[in-house]
Phi, psi and omega in degrees: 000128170316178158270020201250320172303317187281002170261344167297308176311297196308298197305320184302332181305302196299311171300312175319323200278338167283002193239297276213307179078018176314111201295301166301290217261012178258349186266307198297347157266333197275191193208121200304320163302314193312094185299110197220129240210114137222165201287004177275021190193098196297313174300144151281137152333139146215141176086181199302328207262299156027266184300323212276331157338287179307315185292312186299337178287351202269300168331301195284357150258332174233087172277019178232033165314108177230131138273158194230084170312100208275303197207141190238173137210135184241164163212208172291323182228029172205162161233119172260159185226165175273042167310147163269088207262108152229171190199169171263141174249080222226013216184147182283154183222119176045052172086013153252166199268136164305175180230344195088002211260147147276116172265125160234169190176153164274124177230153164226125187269151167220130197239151177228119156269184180232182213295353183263356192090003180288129194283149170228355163179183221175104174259142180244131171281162180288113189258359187273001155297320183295342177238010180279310171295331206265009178271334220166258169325340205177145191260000000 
């Protein structure tokens, strides 16, 4: 297998491991160095638990918060993806009170990995409009 196919396997891994929060496969995907940055966190996260950081931050607002890998491109060393982020606003989420609101929204990541297969980062376009507007927060 190429590496452009074995970084598409890993992101299917990788959805699993974001729906699911799964600890082993957040240590087994993530590259232990790797730095990942929200706003629940003036420092950056590192590594598999790190990351996983997020999703629970994520969580404490949607708890039934799911991605949906809608579309990929890979190369040797990046993926980029398309997601379908939907939730409940069931939890306070950045200083608002839930609301009940349902979000569904797209968001896309571009992830890099290193020679061993490990994700080493993760840039996100801004998707936080996307769950910002059905709250409110934002026109």
């Amino acid at each position: 297998m190429n590496l452009t196919e074995r970084n598409k396997e890993l992101m299917k891994k990788f959805e699993t491991m974001i729906n699911t929060a799964d600890t082993e496969l957040a240590e087994e995907l993530v590259a232990s160095d790797a730095p990942f940055y929200t706003p629940a966190s003036p420092e950056p996260l590192y590594g598999g638990k790190g990351y996983l950081s997020v999703v629970h931050w994520m969580r404490s607002g949607f708890s039934d918060v799911q991605w949906k890998l809608e579309e990929m491109v890979a190369d040797e060393d990046k993926v980029a993806v398309r997601w379908t982020l939907t939730g409940t606003h069931d939890g306070e989420f950045l200083g608002v009170k839930a609301t009940g609101k349902k979000i569904k929204t797209s968001v896309m990541n571009f992830y890099y990995f290193n020679k061993d297969g490990k994700i080493t980062n993760d840039i996100a376009a801004e998707g936080m409009i996307g769950i910002l507007r059905p709250l409110g927060l934002s026109k």
